[in-house]
C-alpha positions in Angstrom: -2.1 -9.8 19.6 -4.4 -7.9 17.2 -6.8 -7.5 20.4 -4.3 -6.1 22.2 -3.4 -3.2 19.8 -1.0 -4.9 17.5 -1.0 -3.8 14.2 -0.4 -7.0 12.5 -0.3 -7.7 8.8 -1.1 -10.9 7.1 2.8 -10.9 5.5 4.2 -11.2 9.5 1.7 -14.1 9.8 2.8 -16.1 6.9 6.5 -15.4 8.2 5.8 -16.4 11.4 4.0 -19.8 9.7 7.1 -20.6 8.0 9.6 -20.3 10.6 7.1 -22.6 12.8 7.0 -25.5 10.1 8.4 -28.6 11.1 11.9 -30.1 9.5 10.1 -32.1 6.9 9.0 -29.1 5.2 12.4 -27.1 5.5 13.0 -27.9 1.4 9.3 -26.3 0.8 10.2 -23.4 2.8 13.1 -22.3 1.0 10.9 -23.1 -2.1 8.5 -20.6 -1.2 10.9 -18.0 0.0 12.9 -18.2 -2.9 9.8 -18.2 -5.5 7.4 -16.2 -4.0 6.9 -12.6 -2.5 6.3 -13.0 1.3 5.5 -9.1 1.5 2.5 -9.8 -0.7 1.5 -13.5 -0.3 -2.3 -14.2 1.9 -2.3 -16.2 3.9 -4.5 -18.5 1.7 -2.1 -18.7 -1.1 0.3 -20.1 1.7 -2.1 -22.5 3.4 -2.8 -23.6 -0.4 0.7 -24.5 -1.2 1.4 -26.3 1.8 -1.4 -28.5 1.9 -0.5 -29.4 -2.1 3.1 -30.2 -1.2 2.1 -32.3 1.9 -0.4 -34.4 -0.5 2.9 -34.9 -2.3 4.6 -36.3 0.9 1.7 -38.7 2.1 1.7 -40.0 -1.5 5.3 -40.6 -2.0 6.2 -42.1 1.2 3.1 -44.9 0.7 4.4 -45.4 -2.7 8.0 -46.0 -1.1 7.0 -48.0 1.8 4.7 -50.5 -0.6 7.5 -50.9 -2.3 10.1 -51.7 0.1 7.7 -54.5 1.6 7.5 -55.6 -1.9 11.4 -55.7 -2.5 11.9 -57.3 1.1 9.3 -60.4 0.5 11.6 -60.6 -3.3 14.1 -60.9 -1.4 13.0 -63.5 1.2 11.4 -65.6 -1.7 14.3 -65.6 -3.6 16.3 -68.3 -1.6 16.9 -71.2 -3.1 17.8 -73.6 -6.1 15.9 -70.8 -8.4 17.5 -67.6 -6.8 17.7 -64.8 -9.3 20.8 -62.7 -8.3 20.2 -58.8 -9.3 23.5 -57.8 -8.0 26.9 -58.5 -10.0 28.6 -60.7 -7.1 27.1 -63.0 -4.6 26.9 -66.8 -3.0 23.8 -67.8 -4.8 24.4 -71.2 -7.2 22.1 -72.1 -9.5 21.1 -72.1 -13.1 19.2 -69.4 -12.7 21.6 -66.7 -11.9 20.9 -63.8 -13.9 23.0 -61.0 -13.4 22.0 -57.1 -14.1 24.0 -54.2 -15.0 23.4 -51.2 -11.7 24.1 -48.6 -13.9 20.8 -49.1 -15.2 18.7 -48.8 -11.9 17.1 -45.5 -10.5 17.0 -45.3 -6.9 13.5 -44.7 -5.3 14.6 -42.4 -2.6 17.1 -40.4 -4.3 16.1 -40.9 -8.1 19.6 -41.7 -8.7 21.2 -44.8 -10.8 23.6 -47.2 -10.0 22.0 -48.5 -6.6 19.0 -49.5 -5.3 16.6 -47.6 -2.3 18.1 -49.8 0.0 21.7 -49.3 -0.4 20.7 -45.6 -0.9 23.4 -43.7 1.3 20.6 -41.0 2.5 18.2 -43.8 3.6 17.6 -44.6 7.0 16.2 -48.0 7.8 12.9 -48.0 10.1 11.3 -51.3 10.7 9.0 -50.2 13.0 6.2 -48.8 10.7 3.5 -47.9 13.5 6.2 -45.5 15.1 6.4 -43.7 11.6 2.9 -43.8 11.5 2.2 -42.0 15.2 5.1 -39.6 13.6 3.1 -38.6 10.7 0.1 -38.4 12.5 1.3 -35.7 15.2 2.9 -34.2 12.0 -0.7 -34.0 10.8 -2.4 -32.7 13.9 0.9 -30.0 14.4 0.5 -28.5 10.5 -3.9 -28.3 11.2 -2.9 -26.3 14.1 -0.7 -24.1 12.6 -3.2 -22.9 10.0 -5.9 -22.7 11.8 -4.2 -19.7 13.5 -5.9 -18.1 10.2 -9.1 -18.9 11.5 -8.5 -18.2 15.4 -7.2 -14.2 13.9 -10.4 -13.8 11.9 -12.7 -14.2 14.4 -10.6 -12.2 16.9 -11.3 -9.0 14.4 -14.7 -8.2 16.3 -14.8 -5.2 17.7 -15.9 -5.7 21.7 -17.3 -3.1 23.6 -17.8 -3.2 27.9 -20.8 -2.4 29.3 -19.0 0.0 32.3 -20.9 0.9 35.2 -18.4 3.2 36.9 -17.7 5.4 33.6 -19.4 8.6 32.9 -18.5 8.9 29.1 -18.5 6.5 26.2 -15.1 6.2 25.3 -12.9 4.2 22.4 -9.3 4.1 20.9 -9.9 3.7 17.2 -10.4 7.0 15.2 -11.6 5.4 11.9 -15.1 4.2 13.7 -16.2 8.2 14.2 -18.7 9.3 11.3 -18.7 12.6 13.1 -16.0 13.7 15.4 -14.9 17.2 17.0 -10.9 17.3 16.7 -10.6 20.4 19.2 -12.5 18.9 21.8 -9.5 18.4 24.7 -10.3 16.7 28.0 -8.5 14.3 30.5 -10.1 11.2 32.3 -9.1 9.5 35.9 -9.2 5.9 35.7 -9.8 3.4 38.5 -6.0 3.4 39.4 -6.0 7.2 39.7 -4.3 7.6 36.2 -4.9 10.0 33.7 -5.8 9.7 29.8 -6.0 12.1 27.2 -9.4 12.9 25.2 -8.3 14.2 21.7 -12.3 14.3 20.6 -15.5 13.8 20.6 -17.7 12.4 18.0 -20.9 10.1 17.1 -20.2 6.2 16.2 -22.8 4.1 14.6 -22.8 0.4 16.0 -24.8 -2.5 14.4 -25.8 -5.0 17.1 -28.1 -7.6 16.6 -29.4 -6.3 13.1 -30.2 -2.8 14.4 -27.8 -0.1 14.1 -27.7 1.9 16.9 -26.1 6.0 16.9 -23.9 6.6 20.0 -22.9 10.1 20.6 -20.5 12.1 22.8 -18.6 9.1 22.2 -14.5 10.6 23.9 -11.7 9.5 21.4 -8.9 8.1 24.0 -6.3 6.9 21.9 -4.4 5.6 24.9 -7.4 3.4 25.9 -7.1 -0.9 26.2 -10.5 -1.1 25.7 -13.9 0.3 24.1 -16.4 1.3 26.9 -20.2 2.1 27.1 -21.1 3.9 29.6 -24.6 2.5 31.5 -25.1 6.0 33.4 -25.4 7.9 30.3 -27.6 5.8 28.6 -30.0 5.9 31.5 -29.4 9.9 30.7 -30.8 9.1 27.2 -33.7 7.3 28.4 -32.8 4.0 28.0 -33.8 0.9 30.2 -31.5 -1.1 31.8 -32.8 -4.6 33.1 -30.4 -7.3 34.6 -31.8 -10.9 35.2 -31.4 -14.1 34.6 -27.4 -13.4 33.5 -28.3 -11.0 30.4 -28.6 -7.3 30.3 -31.0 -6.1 28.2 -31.1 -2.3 26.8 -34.5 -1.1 25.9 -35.7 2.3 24.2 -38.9 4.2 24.7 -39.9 4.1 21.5 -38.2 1.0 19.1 -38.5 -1.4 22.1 -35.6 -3.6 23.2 -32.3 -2.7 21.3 -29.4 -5.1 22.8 -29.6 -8.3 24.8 -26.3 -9.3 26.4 -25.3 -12.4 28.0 -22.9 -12.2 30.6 -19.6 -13.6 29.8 -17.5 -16.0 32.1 -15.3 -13.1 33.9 -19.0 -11.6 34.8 -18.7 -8.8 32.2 -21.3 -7.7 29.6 -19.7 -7.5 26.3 -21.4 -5.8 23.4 -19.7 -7.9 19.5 -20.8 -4.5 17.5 -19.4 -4.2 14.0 -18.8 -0.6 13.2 -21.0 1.1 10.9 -18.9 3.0 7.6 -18.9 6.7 7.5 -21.7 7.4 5.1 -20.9 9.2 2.0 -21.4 12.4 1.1 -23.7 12.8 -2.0 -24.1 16.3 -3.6 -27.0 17.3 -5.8 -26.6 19.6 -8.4 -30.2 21.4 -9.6 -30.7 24.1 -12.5 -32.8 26.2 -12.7 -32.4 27.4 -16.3 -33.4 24.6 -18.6 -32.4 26.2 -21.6 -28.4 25.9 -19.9 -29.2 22.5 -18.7 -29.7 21.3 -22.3 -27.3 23.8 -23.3 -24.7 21.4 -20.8 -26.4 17.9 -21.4 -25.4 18.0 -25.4 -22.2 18.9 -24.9 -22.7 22.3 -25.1 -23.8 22.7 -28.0 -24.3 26.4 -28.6 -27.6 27.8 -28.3 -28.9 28.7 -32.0 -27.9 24.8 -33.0 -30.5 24.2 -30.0 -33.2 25.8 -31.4 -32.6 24.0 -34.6 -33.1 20.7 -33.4 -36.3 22.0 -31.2 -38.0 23.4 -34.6 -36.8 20.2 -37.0 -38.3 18.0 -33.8 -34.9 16.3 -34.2 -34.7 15.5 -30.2 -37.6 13.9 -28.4 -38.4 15.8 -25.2 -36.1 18.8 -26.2 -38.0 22.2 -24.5 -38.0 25.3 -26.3 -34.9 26.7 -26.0 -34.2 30.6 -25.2 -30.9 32.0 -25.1 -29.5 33.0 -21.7 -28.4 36.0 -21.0 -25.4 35.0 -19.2 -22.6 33.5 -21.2 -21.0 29.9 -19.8 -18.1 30.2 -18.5 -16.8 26.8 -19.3 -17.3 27.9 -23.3 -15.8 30.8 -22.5 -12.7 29.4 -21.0 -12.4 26.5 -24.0 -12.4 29.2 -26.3 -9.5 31.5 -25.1 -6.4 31.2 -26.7 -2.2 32.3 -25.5 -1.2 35.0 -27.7 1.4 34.6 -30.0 4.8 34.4 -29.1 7.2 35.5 -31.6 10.4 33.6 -32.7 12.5 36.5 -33.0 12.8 39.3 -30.6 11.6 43.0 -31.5 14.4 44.7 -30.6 17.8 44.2 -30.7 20.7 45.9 -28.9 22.4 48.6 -31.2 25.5 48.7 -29.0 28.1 46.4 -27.3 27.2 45.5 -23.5 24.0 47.3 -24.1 22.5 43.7 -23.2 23.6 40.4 -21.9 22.3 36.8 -22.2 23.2 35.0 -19.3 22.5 30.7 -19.3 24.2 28.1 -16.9 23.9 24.7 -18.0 25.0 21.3 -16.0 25.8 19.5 -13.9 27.4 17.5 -17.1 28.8 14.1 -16.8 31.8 13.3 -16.7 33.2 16.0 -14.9 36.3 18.3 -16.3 39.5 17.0 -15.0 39.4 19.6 -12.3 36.2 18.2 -11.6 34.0 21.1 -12.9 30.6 20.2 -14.0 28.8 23.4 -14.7 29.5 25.6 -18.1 28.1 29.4 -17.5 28.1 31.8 -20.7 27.7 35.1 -21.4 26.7 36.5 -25.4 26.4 40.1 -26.3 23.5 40.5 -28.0 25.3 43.4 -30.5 29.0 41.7 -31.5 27.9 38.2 -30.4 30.9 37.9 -28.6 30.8 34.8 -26.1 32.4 34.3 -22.9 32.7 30.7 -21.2 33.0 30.2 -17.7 33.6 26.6 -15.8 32.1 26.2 -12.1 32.4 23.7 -9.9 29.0 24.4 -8.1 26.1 26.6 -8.8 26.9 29.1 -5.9 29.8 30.5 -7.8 27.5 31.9 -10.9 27.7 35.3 -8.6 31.0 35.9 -7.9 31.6 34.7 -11.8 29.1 37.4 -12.9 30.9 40.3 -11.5 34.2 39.1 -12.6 33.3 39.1 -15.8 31.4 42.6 -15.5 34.4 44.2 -14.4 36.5 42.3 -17.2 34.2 43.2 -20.5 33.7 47.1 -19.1 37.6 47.6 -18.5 38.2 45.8 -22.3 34.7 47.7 -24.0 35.0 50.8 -22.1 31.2 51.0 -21.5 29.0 49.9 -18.9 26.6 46.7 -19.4 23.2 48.4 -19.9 21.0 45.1 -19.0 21.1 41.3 -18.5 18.5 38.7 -19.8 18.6 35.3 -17.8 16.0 32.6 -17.2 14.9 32.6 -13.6 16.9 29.8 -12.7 17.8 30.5 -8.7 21.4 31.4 -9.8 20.3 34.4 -11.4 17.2 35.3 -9.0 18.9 35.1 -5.8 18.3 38.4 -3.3 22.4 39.0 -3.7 22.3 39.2 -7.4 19.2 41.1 -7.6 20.9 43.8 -5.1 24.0 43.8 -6.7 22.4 44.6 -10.6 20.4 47.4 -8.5 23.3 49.1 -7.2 25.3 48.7 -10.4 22.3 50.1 -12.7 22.0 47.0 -14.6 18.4 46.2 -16.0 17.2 42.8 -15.6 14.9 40.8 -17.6 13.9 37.4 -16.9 12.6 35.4 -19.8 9.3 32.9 -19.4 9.9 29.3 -19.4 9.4 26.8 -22.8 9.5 30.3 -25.0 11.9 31.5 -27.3 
């Protein structure tokens, strides 16, 4: 399935393993299910418990059956003038009747007391051991083949590409296996069936066959694609040799010799197993050219004059002289700056009423009001210290409270409100407020966040 396209995790195979198990392992299954994350469990962690709990089985079920051929031969021995009676009533005569209380005796098969594995209600009598036997064996030979789907689905993760006669281009489906790929490259192919596919780029992909990796460019990103082809035609172009004998296709280079060897597979194709080089990483080199700043930035920059110090003392071993720079460093610069001070009290204060108003909304508060209002707006003169508390149900209603309010305090005052103060909550900042405050003459100031 994974060769076909599907993305397939390891947690949908070890669900898949569970609901395949057979019905002697149904209690371990809801073990696992019930104990363990199946969204993070491997695979081996699984194949690890099952094999401990079926080591469990082998070794109970030989314990069992020894000892019901053990109680059976008791049993068969035990006729006679000398027959020891284990159960309270019977036929048995003799003077060696001993009688034994049940309560007393643990079950084998159920590990419960008062009977015996034989008179156990869940056992099922088999006499015919060899059947059991053939039983366990298939059981065997079915559990091997479920895990060694684990093994199948490893190999099944190498990446195959066709050697194509009839294509033009190299193309593949995968976009992780570019190290270098052009995104705006658009084309469309024809296939063999007179279909079209989408190219959605073109790139370089680095493939390691046979110990030597090998760089393939103008390589066509089709994510539509089944499979990954190589194009033979355009590795002619490159100058490569193509030579076909003996049922293998060998790909040699001018210049490093013989590259690829191929065997032909059974449905006559030549299929390259090519694992897919990483991306390499990008290293970045960072030189200077003043050495003065370089030491200046390798002792944590430690300002210049303290430099010269440990060059004269010989405190350092390899320290240069050290001049000072002309240019200051930035990064000391930045550490140094400072936020200017913010005071605790404002500067100025409003010498009459409505000359300013503080504004603050605050919510949504649980529980709600009992007409389920959950916001609390208020309104403070800065001058009399007067406070006015509105209830909201929603946010959106702060405007149409503002200039209710603004009409009530200038009707009762008899003076205009000069200029409201607000935080810049969207309440206060919308475009309909700031409009409104503009045609009414109202100053606005909006305070900064975490200050006073």
């Amino acid at each position: 399935m994974k060769a076909c396209g599907e993305n397939i995790g390891e947690s949908v195979i070890t669900v898949k393993i569970l609901r395949s198990m057979v019905s002697k392992f149904n209690y371990v299954v809801c073990s696992i299910e019930e104990s363990n994350n199946l969204e993070t469990m491997t695979i081996d962690e699984l194949q690890s418990i099952l094999l401990v709990h079926q080591q469990r089985m082998t070794c109970r079920e030989e314990e069992e059956n020894v000892l019901h051929i053990t109680n059976e031969e008791k049993r068969g021995r035990g006729r006679g003038r000398g027959r020891n009676f284990i159960r309270g009533g019977g036929r048995g005569r003799g003077r060696g009747r001993q009688c034994f209380n049940k309560a007393s005796i643990e079950c084998f098969k159920c590990h419960k007391l008062g009977h015996f594995q034989y008179e156990c209600p869940t056992w099922q009598r088999n006499a015919n051991y060899v059947e059991a036997k053939v039983q366990e064996d298939e059981a065997k030979e079915e559990d091997e083949l479920l895990l060694m789907a684990h093994v199948f689905l490893k190999q099944s993760k190498e990446e195959e590409w066709f050697l194509d006669f009839g294509c033009i281009n190299h193309m593949t489906r995968n976009k992780d296996w570019f190290s270098e790929m052009d995104e705006s490259f658009r084309h469309t192919v024809k296939l063999g069936n007179n279909t079209k596919m989408a190219v959605m780029g073109k790139g370089i992909v680095r493939l390691h066959v046979n110990g030597v990796t090998n760089v393939v460019s103008n390589v066509y990103y089709v994510p539509d694609l089944k499979n990954n082809l190589l194009s033979i035609g355009q590795l002619q172009e490159k100058g490569l040799t193509i030579l076909i004998e003996d049922g293998k296709c060998k790909v040699n280079h001018p210049g490093r010799g013989q590259i690829m060897e191929i065997s032909m597979s059974g449905n006559r194709m030549f299929v390259v197993a090519a694992t897919i080089m990483p991306k390499y990483p990008t290293c970045f080199q960072v030189e200077s050219t003043n050495e003065s700043h370089l030491w200046h930035c390798r002792l944590g920059h430690l300002h210049y004059n303290g430099l010269k110090t440990l060059f004269s003392k010989n405190m350092v071993n390899g320290l240069p002289s050290i001049a000072t720079p002309k240019e200051l460093c930035t990064h000391c610069v930045e550490g140094k700056q400072h936020r200017n001070f913010i005071p605790k009290k404002s500067a100025w204060r409003a010498s009459n009423k409505l000359q300013l108003i503080h504004a603050d909304l605050c919510g949504p508060i649980k529980p709600s009001s009992i007409s389920n209002k959950r916001y609390i707006l208020s309104f403070i003169d800065d001058f009399s210290r007067k406070t006015l508390i509105y209830l909201l149900h929603e946010k959106s209603e702060t405007f149409s409270i503002f200039k209710s309010f603004k009409v009530y305090v200038e009707k009762e005052v008899g003076v205009c409100i000069t200029c409201s103060r607000t935080d810049r909550g969207g309440e206060f900042t919308s475009n309909e407020f700031g409009e409104f405050c503009k045609a009414q003459g109202i100053k606005r100031q909006l305070t900064t966040a975490y200050t006073p």
